[in-house]
N, C-alpha and C positions, 0 to 999 in steps of 0.2 A: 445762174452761174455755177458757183459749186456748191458740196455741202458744208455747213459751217458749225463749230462747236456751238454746243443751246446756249452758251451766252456771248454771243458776237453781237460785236457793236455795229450796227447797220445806220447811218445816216443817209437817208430816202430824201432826194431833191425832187423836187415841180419840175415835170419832165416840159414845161415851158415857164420861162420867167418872166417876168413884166419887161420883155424886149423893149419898151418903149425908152426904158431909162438908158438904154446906151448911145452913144453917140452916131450921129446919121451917118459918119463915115465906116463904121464897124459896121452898121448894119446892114449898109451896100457889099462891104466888104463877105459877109456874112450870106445872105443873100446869092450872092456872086458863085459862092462854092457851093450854096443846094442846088443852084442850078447844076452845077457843074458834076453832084452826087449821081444827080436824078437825068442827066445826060449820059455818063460812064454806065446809069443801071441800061438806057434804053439800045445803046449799040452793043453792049452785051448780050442783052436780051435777043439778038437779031440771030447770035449762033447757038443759042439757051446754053451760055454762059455766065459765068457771077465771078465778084470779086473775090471768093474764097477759092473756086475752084483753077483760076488764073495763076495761086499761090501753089497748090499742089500738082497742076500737070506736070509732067515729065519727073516728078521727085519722089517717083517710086509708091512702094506700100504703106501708107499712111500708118504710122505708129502712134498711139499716144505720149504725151510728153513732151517729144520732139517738136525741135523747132521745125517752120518752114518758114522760106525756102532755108536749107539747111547754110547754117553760118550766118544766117539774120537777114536781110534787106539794110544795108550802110548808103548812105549818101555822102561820099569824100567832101563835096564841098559846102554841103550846110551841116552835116553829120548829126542828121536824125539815122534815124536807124527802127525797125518794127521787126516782128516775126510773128507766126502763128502758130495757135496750137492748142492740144484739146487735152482734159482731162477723163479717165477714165470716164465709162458713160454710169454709173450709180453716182459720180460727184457732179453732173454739169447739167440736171433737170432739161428744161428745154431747149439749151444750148445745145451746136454743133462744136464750136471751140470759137478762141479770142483772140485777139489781134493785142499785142502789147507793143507800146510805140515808146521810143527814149529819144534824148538830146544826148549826142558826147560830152565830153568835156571842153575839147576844140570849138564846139558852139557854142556856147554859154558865155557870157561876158567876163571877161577877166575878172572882176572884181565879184563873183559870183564865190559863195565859199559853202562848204559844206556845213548841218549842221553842228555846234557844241555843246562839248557839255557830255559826250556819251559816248558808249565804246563805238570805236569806227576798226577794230582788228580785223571787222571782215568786209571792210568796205573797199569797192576798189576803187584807186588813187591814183592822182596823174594823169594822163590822157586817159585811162582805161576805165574811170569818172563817168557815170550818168546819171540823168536823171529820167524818171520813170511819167511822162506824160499822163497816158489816160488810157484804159485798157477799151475794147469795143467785142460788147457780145454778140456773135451772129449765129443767124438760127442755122437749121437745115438747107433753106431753101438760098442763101446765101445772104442775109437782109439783116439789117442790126436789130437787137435787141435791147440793149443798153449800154451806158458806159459805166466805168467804175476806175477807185483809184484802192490802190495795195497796201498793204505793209511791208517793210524794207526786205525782208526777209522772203517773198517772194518772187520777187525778180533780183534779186539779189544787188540790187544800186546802193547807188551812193545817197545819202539821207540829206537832201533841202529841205529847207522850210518851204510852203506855201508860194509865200511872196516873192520866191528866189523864180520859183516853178513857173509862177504866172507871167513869171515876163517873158518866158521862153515860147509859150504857146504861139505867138505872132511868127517865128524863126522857124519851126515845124512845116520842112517841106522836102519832099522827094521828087528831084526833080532829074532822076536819071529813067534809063527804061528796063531795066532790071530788079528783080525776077517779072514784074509785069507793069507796062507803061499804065494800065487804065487802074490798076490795083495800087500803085503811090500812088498816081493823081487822087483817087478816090479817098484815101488815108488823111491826105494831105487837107482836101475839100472838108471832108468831115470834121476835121479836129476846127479848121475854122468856123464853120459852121455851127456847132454846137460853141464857141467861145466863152459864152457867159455858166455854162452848165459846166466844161470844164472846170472854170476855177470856184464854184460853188462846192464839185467834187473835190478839187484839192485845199480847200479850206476846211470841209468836212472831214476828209481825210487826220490833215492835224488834230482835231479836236477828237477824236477817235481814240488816235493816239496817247491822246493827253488825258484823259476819261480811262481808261486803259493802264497806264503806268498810276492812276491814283487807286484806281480798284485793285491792284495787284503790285503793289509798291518794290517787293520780293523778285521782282521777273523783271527783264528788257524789255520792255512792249515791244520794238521793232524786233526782234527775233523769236517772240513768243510765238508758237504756231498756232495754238488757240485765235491767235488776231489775225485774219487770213484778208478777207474783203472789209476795207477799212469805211468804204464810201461806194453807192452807188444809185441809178437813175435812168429809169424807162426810155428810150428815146422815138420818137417818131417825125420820120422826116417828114413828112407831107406837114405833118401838124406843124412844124419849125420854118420849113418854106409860107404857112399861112398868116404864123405870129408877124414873123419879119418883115413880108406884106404889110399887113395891117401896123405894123408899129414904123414903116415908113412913110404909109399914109398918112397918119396920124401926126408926122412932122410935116408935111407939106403944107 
């Protein structure tokens, strides 16, 4: 990913979990979307196209920083929303750039509330409210790497707890065709696909945080820039299509 101050808190997830403990309908569900990853890679692959490069045609000289497609990828009627984007290349080792995916405020269940207890001055409020999913590092060749979860301060969200986050992940879908139909469906696929690693990541995520404001009492943890990548987790698809397999075998 990037580079990180020498004393970053990194919590490193099992890039497969004991799939078996979830329920058979998640895992079909689960299932359902590798397929649908590893479908999106092969009609791609027909024009040696990828899901990153789908993001950047037509959108000019690739800068870093910058979002793509410029102004974000929004879905009006579930209101996820992603963008892409790279950091300079001494900060993003084997990375090409990352996919950062959010829920609006409009999606989220009414009774959803922001963290307390802590400065929110620079949090945005109102519909203008997000929260920060799950980031997806992809290489060169256009293929994930891993996922990881942030601190407030770099995507600049609104602060949930955990358990606010994890209910959102089912809701997480782009179901428009803009800036590219096979690059939402593929966003969308993934985040359910990986489901149980997500919220491993955004559980780790808090405790990050929390580990963080006790070593540095003096500091904000979510604005400290010291605390960059809060949580993260190898991913491999082939290998999560195999578990899933096997852990619905294992229920029949």
């Amino acid at each position: 990913m990037t580079q990180q101050a020498p004393e970053i808190i990194r919590e490193e997830t099992q890039h497969q979990l004991d799939l078996a403990t979830q329920p058979t309908k998640r895992l079909r569900q689960m299932l359902k979307a590798g397929e649908e990853v590893k479908h999106i890679w092969e009609v791609l692959d027909r024009t040696s196209d990828n899901v990153v490069g789908e993001i950047l045609r037509h959108q000019g000289t690739f800068f870093e920083w910058d979002h793509y497609p410029k102004g974000d990828a929004y879905d009006r009627d579930t209101h996820s929303q992603y963008f892409y984007h790279a950091h300079p290349s001494p900060m993003r080792d084997t990375e090409h750039g990352h996919f950062h995916t959010f829920i609006r405020r409009k999606g989220m269940p009414k009774s959803m509330r922001p963290a307390k207890n802590m400065d929110r001055s620079l949090w945005p409020t109102g519909d203008d409210a997000l929260a920060h999913i799950v980031g997806i590092s992809m290489d060169q060749k256009g293929f994930p790497l891993r996922m990881f979860t942030t601190n407030r301060w770099v995507t600049g969200e609104t602060w949930y707890k955990a358990p606010d986050i994890i209910k959102l992940i089912g809701r997480y879908e782009m179901t428009h065709a803009q800036p590219s139909w096979p690059t939402n469906r593929w966003i969308s696929a993934m985040i359910r696909m990986f489901w149980p690693q997500v919220i491993v990541l955004l559980k780790a995520r808090d405790q990050a945080v929390a580990a963080w404001a006790a070593k540095y009492p003096d500091a904000d943890p979510l604005e400290d820039r010291r605390l960059e990548i809060a949580a993260q987790t190898e991913i491999s698809v082939d290998g999560q299509i195999a578990a899933l397999r096997a852990a619905l075998d294992s229920k029949s």
